[in-house]
ZALUM-519725 format. One record per residue (C-alpha): x, y, z; residue in three letters. Coordinates in steps of 0.001 Angstrom, whole numbers, plus 500000, padded with zeros to 6 digits. Example, Ala and Ser with C-alpha at 12.3 -4.5 7.8 and 13.67 -1.06 7.14 Angstrom:
<pts>
X:512300 | Y:495500 | Z:507800 | aa:ala $
X:513670 | Y:498940 | Z:507140 | aa:ser $
</pts>
This chain:
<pts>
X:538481 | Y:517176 | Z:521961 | aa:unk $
X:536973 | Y:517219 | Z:525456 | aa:unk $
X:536989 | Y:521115 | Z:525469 | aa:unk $
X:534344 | Y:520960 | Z:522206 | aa:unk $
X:532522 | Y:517312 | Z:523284 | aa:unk $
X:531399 | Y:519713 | Z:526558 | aa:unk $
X:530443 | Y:522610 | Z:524494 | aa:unk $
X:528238 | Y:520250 | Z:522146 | aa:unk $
X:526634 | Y:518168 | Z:524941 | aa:unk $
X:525292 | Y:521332 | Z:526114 | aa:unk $
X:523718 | Y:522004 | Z:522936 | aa:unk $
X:522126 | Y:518099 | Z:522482 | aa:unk $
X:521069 | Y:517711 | Z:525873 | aa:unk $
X:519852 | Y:514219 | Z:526761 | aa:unk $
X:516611 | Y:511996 | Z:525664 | aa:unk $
X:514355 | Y:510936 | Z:528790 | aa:unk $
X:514957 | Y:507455 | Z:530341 | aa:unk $
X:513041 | Y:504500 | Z:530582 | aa:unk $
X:512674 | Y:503727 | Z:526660 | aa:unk $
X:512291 | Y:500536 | Z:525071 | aa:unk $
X:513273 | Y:501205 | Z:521361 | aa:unk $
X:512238 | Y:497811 | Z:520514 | aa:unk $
X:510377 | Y:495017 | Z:522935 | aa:unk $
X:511157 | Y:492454 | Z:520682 | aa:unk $
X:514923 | Y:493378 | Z:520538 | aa:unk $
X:518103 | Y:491337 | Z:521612 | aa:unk $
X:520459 | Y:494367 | Z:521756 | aa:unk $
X:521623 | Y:496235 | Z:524609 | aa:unk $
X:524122 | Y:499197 | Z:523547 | aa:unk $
X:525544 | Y:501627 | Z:526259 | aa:unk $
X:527650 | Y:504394 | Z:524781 | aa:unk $
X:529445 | Y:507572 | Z:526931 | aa:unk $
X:532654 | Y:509487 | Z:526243 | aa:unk $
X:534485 | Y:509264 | Z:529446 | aa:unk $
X:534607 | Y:505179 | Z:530049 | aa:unk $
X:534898 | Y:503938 | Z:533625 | aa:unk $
X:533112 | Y:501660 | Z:535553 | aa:unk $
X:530008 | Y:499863 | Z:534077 | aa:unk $
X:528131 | Y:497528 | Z:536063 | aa:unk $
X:525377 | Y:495845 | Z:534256 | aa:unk $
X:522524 | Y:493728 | Z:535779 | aa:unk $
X:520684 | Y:491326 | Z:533387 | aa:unk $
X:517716 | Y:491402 | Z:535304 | aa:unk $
X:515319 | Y:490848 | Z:531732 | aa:unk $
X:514779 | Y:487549 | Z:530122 | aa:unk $
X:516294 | Y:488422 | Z:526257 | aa:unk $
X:516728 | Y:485677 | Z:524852 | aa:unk $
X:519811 | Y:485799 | Z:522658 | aa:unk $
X:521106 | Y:488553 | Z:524031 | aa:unk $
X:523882 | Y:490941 | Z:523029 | aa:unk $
X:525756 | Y:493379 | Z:524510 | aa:unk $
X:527723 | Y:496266 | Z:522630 | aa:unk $
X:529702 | Y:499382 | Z:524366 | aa:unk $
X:531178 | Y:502137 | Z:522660 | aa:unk $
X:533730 | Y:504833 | Z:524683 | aa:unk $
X:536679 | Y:506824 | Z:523924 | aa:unk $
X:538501 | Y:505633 | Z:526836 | aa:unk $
X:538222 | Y:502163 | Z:528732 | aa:unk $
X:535851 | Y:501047 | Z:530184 | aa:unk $
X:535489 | Y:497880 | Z:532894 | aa:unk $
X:532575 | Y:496076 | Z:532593 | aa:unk $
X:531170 | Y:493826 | Z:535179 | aa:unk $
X:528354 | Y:491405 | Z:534334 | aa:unk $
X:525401 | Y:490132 | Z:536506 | aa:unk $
X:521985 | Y:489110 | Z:537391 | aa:unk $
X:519407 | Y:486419 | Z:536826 | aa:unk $
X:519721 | Y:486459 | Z:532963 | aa:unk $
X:523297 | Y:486686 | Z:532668 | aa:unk $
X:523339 | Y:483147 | Z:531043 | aa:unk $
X:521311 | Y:484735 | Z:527727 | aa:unk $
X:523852 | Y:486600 | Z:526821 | aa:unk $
X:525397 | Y:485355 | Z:523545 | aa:unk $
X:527811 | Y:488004 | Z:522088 | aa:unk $
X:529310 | Y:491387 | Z:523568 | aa:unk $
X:531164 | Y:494038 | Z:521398 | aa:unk $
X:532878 | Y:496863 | Z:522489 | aa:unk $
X:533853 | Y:499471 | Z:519845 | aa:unk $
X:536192 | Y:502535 | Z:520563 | aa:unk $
X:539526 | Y:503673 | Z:522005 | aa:unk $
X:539572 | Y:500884 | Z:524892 | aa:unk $
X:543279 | Y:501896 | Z:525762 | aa:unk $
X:542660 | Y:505678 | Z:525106 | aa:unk $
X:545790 | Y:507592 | Z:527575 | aa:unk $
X:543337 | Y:509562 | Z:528941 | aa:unk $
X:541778 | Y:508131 | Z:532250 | aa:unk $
X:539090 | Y:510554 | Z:533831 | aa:unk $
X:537222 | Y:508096 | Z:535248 | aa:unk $
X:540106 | Y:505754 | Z:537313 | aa:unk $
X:544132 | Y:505580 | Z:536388 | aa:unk $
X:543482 | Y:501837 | Z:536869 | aa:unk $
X:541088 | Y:501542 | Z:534480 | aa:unk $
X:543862 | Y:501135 | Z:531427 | aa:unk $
X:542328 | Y:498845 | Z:529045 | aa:unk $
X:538767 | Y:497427 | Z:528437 | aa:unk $
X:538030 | Y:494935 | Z:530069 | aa:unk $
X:535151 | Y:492012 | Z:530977 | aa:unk $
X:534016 | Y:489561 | Z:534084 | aa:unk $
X:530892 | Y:487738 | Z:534542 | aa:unk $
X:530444 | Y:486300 | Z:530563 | aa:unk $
X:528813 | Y:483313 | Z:530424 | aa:unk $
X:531135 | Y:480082 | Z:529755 | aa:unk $
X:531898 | Y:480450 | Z:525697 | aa:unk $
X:530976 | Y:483828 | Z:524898 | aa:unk $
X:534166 | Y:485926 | Z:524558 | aa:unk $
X:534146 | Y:489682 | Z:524058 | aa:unk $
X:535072 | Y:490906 | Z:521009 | aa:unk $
X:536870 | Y:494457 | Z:520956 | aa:unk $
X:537293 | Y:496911 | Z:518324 | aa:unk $
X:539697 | Y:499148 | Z:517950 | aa:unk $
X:537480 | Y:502231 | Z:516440 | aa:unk $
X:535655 | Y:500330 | Z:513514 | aa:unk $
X:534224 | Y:502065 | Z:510682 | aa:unk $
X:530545 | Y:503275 | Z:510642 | aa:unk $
X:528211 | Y:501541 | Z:509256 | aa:unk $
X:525704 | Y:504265 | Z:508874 | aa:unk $
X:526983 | Y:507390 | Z:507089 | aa:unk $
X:526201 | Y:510687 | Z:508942 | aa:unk $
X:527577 | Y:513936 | Z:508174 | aa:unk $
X:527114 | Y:514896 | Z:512169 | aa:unk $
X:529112 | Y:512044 | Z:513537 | aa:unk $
X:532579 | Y:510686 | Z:512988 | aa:unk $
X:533537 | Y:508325 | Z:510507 | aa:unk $
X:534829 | Y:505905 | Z:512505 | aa:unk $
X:532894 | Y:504288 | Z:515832 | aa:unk $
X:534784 | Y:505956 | Z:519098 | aa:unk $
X:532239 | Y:507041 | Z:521562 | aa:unk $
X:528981 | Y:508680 | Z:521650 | aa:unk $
X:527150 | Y:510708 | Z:524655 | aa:unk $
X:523127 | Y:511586 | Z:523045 | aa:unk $
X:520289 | Y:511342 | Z:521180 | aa:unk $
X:521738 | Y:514978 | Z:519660 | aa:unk $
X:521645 | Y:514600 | Z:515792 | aa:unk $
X:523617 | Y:517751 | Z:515769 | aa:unk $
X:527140 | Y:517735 | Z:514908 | aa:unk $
X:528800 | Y:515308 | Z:517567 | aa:unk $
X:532679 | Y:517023 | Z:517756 | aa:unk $
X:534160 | Y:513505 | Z:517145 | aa:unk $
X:531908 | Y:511269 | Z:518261 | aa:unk $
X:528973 | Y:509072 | Z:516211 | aa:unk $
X:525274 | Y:509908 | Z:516176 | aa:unk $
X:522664 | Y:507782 | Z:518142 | aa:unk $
X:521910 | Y:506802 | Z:514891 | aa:unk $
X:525493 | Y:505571 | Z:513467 | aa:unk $
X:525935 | Y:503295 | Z:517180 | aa:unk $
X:522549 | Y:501916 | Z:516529 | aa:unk $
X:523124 | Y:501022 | Z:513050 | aa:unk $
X:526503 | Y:499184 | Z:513773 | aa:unk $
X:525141 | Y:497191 | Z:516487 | aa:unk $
X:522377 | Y:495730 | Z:514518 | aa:unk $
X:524899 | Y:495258 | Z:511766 | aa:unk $
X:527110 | Y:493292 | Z:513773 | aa:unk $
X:524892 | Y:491916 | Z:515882 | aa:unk $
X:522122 | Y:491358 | Z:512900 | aa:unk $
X:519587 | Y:491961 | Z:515582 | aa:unk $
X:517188 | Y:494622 | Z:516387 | aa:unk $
X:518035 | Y:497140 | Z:519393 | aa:unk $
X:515893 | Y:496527 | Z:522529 | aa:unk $
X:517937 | Y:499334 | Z:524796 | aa:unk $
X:520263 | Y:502103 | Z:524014 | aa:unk $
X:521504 | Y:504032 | Z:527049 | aa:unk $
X:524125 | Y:507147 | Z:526623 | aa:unk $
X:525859 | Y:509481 | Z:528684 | aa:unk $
X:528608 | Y:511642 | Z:529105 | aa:unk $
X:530469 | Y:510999 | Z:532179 | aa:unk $
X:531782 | Y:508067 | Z:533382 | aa:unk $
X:530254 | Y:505136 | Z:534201 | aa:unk $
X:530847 | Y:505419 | Z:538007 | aa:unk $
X:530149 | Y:502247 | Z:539285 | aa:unk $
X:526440 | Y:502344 | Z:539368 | aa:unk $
X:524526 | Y:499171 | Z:538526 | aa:unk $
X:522753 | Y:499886 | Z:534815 | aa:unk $
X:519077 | Y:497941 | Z:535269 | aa:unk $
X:517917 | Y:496054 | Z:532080 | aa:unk $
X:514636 | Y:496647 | Z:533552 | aa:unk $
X:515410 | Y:500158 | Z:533605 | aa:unk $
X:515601 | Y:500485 | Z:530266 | aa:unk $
X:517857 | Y:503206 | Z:527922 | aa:unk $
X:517437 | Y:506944 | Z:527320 | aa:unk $
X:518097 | Y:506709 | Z:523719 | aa:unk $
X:516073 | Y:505250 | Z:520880 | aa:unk $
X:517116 | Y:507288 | Z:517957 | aa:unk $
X:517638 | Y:504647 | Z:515007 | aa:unk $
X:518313 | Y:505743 | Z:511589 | aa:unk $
X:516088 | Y:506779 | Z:509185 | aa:unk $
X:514884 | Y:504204 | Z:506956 | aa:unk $
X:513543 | Y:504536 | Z:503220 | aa:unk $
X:509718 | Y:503396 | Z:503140 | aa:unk $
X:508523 | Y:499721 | Z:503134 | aa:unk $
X:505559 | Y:499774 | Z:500520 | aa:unk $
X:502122 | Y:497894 | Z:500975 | aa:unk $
X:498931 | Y:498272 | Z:500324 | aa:unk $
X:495161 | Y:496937 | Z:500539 | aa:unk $
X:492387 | Y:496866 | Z:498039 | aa:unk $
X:488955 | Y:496904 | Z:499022 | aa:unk $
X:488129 | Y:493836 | Z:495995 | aa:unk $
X:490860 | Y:492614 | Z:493791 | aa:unk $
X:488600 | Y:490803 | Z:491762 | aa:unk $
X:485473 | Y:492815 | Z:490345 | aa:unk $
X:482771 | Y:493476 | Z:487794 | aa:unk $
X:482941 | Y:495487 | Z:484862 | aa:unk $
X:482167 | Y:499219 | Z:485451 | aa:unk $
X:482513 | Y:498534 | Z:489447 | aa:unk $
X:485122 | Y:500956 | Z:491620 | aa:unk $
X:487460 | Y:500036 | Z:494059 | aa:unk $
X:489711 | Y:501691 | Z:497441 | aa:unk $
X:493226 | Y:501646 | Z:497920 | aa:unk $
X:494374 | Y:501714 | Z:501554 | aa:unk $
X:498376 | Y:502593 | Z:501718 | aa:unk $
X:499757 | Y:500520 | Z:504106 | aa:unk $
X:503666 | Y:501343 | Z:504029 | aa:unk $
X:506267 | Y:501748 | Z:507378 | aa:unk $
X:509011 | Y:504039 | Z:507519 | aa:unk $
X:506421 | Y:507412 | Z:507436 | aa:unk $
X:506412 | Y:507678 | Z:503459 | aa:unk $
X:505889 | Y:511484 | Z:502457 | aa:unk $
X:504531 | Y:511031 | Z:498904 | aa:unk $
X:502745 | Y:508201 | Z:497161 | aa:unk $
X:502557 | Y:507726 | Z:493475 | aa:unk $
X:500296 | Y:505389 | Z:492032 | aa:unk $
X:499558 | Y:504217 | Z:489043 | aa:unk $
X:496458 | Y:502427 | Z:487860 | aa:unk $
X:496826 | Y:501296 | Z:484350 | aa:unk $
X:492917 | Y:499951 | Z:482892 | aa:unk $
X:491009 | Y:502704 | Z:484892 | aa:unk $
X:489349 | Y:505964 | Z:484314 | aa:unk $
X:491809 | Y:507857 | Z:486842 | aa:unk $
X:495591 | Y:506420 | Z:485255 | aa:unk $
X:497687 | Y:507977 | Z:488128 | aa:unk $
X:497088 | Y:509607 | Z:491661 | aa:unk $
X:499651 | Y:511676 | Z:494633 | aa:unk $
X:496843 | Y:510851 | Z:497408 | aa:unk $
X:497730 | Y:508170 | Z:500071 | aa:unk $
X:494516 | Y:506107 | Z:500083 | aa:unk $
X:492835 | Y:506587 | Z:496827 | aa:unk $
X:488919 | Y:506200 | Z:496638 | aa:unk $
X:486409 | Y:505021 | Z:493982 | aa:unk $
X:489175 | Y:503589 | Z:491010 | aa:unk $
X:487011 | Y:502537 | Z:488561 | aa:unk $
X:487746 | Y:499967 | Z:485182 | aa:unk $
X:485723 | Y:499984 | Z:482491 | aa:unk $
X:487473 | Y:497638 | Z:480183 | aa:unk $
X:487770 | Y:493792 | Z:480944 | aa:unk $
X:490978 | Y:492262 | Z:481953 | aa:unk $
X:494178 | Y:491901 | Z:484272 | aa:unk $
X:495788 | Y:494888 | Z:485483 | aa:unk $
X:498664 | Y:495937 | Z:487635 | aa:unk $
X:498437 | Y:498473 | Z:490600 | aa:unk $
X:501712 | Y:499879 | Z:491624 | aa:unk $
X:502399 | Y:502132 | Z:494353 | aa:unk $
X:505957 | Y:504085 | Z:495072 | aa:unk $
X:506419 | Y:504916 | Z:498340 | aa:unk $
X:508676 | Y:507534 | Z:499335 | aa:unk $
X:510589 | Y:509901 | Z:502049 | aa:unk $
X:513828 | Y:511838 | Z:502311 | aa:unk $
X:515752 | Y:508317 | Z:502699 | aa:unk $
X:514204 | Y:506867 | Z:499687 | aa:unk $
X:511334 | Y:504595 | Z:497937 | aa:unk $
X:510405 | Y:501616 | Z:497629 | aa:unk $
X:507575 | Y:500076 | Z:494849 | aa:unk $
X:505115 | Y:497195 | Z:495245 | aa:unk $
X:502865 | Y:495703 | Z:492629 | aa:unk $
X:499236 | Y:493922 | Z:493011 | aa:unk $
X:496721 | Y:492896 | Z:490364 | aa:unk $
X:493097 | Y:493502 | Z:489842 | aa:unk $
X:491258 | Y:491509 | Z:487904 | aa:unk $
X:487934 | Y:492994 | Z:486002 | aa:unk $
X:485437 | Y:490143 | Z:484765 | aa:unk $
X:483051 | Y:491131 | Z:482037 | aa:unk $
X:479827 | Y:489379 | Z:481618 | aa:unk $
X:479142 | Y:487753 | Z:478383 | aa:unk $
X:475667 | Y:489201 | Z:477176 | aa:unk $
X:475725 | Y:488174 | Z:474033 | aa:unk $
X:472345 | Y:487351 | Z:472353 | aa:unk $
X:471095 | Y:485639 | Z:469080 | aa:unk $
X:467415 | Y:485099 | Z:467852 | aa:unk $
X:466493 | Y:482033 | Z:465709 | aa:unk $
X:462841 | Y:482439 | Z:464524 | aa:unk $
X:461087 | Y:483885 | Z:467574 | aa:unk $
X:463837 | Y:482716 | Z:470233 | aa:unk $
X:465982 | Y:484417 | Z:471455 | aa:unk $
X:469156 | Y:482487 | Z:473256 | aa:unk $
X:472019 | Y:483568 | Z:475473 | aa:unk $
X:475239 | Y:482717 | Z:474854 | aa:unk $
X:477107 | Y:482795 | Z:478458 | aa:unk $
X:477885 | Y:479362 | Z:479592 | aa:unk $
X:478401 | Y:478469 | Z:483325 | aa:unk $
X:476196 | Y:480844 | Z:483841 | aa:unk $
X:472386 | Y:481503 | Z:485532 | aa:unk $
X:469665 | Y:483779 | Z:483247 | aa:unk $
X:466609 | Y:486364 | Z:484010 | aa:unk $
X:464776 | Y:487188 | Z:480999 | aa:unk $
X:463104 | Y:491054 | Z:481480 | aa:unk $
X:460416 | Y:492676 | Z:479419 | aa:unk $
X:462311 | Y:495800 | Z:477950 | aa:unk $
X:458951 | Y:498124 | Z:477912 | aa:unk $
X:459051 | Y:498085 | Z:481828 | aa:unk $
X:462049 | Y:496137 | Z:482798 | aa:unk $
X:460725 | Y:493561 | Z:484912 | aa:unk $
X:461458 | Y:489862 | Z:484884 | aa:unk $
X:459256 | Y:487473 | Z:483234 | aa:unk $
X:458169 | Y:484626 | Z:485697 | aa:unk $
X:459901 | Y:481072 | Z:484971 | aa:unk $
X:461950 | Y:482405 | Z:482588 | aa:unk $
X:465490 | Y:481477 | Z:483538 | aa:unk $
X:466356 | Y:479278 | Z:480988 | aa:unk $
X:469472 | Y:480184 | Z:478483 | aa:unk $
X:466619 | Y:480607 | Z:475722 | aa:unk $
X:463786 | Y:482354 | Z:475401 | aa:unk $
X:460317 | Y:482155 | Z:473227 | aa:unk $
X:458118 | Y:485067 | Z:473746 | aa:unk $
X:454651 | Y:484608 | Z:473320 | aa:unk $
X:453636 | Y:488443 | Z:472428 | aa:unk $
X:455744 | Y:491299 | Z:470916 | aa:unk $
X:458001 | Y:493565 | Z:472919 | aa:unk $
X:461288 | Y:494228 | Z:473306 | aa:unk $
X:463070 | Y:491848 | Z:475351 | aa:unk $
X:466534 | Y:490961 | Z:476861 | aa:unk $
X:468499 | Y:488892 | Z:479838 | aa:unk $
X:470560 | Y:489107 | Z:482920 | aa:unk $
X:473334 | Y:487398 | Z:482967 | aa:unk $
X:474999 | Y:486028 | Z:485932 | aa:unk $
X:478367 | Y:484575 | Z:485309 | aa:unk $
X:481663 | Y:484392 | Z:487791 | aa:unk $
X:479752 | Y:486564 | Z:490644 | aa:unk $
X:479128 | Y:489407 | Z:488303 | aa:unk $
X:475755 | Y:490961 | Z:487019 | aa:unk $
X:474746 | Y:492129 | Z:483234 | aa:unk $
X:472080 | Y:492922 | Z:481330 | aa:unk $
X:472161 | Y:492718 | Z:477014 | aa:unk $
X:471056 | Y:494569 | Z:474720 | aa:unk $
X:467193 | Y:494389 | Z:473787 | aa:unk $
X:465896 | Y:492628 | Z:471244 | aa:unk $
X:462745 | Y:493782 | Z:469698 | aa:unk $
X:459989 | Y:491434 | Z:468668 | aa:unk $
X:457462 | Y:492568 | Z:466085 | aa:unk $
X:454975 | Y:489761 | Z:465166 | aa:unk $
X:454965 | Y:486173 | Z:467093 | aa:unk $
X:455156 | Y:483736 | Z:464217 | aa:unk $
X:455978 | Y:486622 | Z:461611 | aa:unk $
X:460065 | Y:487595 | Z:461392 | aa:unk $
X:460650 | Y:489898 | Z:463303 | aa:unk $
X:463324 | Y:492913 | Z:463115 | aa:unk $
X:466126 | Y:492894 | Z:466300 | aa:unk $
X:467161 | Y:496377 | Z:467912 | aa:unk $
X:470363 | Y:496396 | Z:466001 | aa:unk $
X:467925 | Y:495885 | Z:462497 | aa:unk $
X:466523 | Y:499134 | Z:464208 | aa:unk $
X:469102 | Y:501347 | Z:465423 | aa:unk $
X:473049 | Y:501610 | Z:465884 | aa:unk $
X:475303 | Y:503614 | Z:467532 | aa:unk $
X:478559 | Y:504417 | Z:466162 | aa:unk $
X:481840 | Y:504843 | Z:467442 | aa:unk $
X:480598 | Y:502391 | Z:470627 | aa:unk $
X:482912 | Y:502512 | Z:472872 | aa:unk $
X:483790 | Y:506077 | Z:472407 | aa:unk $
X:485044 | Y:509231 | Z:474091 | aa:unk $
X:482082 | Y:511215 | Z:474098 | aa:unk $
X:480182 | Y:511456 | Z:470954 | aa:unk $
X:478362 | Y:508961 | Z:469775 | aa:unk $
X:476104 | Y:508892 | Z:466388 | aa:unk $
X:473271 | Y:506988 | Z:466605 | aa:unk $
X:471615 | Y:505734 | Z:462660 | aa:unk $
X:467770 | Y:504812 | Z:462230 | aa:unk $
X:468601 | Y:501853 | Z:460169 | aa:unk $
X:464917 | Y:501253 | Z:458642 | aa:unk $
X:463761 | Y:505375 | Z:458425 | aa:unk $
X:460813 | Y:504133 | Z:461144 | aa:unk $
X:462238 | Y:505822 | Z:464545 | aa:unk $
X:461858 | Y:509782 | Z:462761 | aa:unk $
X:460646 | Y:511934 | Z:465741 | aa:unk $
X:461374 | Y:509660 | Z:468169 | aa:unk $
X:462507 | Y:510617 | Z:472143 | aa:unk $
X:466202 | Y:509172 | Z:472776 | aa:unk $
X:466805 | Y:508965 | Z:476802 | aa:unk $
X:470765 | Y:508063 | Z:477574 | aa:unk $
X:470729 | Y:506595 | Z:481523 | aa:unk $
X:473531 | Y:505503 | Z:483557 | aa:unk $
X:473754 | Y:502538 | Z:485475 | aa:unk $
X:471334 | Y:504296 | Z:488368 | aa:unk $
X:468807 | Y:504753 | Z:486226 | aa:unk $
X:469801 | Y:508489 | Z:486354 | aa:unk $
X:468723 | Y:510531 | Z:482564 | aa:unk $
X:472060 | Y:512025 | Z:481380 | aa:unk $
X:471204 | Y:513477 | Z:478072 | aa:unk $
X:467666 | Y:513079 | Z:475861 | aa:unk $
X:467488 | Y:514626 | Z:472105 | aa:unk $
X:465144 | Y:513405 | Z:469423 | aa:unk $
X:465957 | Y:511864 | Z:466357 | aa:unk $
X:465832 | Y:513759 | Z:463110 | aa:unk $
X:467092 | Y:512158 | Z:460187 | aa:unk $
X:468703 | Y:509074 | Z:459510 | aa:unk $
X:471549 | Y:510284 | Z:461717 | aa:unk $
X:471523 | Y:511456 | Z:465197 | aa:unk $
X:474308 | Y:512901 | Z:467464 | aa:unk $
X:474378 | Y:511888 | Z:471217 | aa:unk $
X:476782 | Y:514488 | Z:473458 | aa:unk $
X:478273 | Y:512600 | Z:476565 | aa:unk $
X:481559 | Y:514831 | Z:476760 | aa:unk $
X:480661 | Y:516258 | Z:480332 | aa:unk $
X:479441 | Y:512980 | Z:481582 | aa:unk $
X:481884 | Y:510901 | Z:483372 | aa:unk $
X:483387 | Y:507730 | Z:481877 | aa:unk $
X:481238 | Y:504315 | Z:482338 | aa:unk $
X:478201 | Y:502511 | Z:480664 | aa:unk $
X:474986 | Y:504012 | Z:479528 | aa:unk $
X:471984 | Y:502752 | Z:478167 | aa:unk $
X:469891 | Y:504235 | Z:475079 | aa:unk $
X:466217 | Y:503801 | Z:474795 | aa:unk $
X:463960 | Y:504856 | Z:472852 | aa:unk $
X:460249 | Y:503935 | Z:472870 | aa:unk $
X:458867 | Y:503236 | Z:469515 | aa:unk $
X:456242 | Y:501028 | Z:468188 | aa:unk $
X:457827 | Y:498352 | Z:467954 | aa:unk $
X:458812 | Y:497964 | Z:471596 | aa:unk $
X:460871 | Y:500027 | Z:473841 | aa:unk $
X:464802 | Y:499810 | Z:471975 | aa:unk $
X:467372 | Y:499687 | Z:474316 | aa:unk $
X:471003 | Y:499921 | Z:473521 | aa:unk $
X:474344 | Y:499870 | Z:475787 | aa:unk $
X:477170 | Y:502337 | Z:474719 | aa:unk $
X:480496 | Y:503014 | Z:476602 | aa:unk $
X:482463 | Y:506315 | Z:477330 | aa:unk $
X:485846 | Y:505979 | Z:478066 | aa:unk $
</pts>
């Protein structure tokens, strides 16, 4: 077994020195093959600190220094009365001075591994690198770190390996290890959102946030125009359709996955309107009001009550304000003050609203014939125009992207204004 644990250290080599895996840790691990002398000076304050030692043959471990006194539990793991003695024939067993009053070593007699690695052995007996090529009989830096933090249920602070033996030569805390290689872990999903609560027809980021180096993401946005998306920090998610939805993300690597879950929530702006004679009310409560002239959208001065009585025909309509969010409804169109008038939906309708793409748009009274019909998006921006002809008229928004448009047309009676949805 020596014969091959030469040939492979050849091949693994060593990892530099002076590594702190973890600063936070409370585990100090030394690991060789060969045993012998081990001399360690607890020159770091760790609180809680443990010890653990792995070697195929004994090892005699002497412990000092100003810290000694933290130490709280020491584990050795390995063949601690192996017959073979490179290091010193008097070196027969493991053994321990300097522990701190009520802390006695605990030594096991080649435990199994708690990490499976098909490069190390299945049982903990000694270990000499950071190699994670095949060990000939001994464990991984990976399968030594594992156990320790199982035992210990700590995190590693130092790991420090060799071949050889110990010697005698005093092993610095301060110093710190040469070996840091822990084993890989599956991902630990998280994520940010750039607004968790927002307005209808608004878009959101997503900021991936997971440990553990995930190489794919899969997310899944249920409510929005996208669905799905394999990009790590997905951009401009948009949700056209009020409600409560759930954002999960699946993180994984080669080790695994791991899924977390937030919610969005999308609030949609009652803009409901009724008219009664020449008024026309709002019917949003908890809310605050902006009545605008249709014909050039402006607002009308002073009015910001929930009704409003306009004092000369036009198309009008109102801004709602309610839970943070912004929306405009339809317009309604006044004829005649004093005379009943006809509303936009007495006018015109559009039919399938929401729909995927094509929309058909009916002149209710015959009074719009020849009439220009502009379809804007929420910019302002003129998607598609056509002109009506007929009682029915087609709108096209198939190659426009999901989200709310507005169709106006401006007729005698007002400018008509109408909000339709793609989805």
């Amino acid at each position: 077994m020596r014969t091959l644990l030469l040939t492979m250290l050849s091949l693994g080599g060593f990892c530099a020195s002076a590594q702190i895996c973890n600063q936070s840790g409370n585990i100090v691990i030394f690991s060789n093959y060969d045993g012998g002398t081990l001399n360690i000076n607890v020159d770091v304050n760790i609180p809680n600190l443990k010890i653990g030692i792995v070697s195929y043959e004994a090892v005699e471990v002497n412990l000092s220094g100003t810290y000694v006194g933290n130490i709280t539990g020491i584990e050795y793991a390995g063949y601690n009365n192996s017959p073979n003695t490179h290091c010193s024939p008097t070196i027969a067993t493991t053994a321990f001075t300097g522990a701190p009053g009520g802390v006695t070593p605990n030594i096991e007699f080649v435990p199994p591994v708690t990490y499976t690695d098909p490069n190390g052995y299945i049982f903990i007996d000694c270990g000499y690198s950071c190699g994670s090529d095949n060990q000939g009989g001994c464990n991984t830096a990976a399968q030594i770190y594992d156990y320790f933090e199982t035992v210990f249920s700590g995190t590693v602070y130092t790991h420090e390996t060799q071949y050889g033996c110990w010697g005698g030569i005093t092993q610095n805390l301060s110093d710190g290890g040469n070996c840091c290689a822990a084993p890989a872990a599956a991902p630990v999903a998280g994520f940010s959102i750039s607004d968790n609560t927002i307005c209808l027809g608004e878009c959101i980021d997503f900021t991936d946030l997971s440990t553990n180096t995930p190489a794919s993401w899969n997310w899944d946005f249920t409510g929005s125009g996208v669905m799905t998306s394999t990009v790590q920090n997905p951009t401009n998610i948009c949700y056209i359709v009020p409600g409560t939805y759930q954002v999960t993300l699946i993180a994984t690597n080669a080790t695994g996955s791991d899924t977390i879950t937030q919610a969005v929530t999308v609030i949609e702006v009652d803009t409901a309107i009724s008219v009664n004679g020449i008024t026309i009310s709002a019917s949003a409560s908890n809310a605050t009001y902006q009545w605008i002239n249709c014909a050039n959208n402006t607002p009308i001065a002073g009015a910001t009550s929930s009704s409003y009585t306009p004092t000369a025909n036009g198309s009008y309509a109102v801004v709602v304000t309610q839970n943070g969010c912004s929306d405009t409804s339809d317009c309604e169109a006044i004829t005649t003050v004093g005379i009943e008038q006809m509303t936009v939906a007495d006018l015109m309708t559009v039919y399938p609203n929401p729909s995927k793409g094509i929309f058909a748009l009916y002149d209710q009274q015959a009074l719009l014939s020849g009439e220009l019909v502009m379809v804007t998006n929420v910019l302002g921006e003129t998607v598609y125009s056509t002109k009506i002809n007929g009682s029915k008229t087609e709108i096209n928004l198939t190659s426009a992207q999901d989200g709310i448009y507005f169709v106006s047309i401006d007729s005698e009676f007002g400018k008509l204004v109408m909000k339709i949805i793609k989805e």
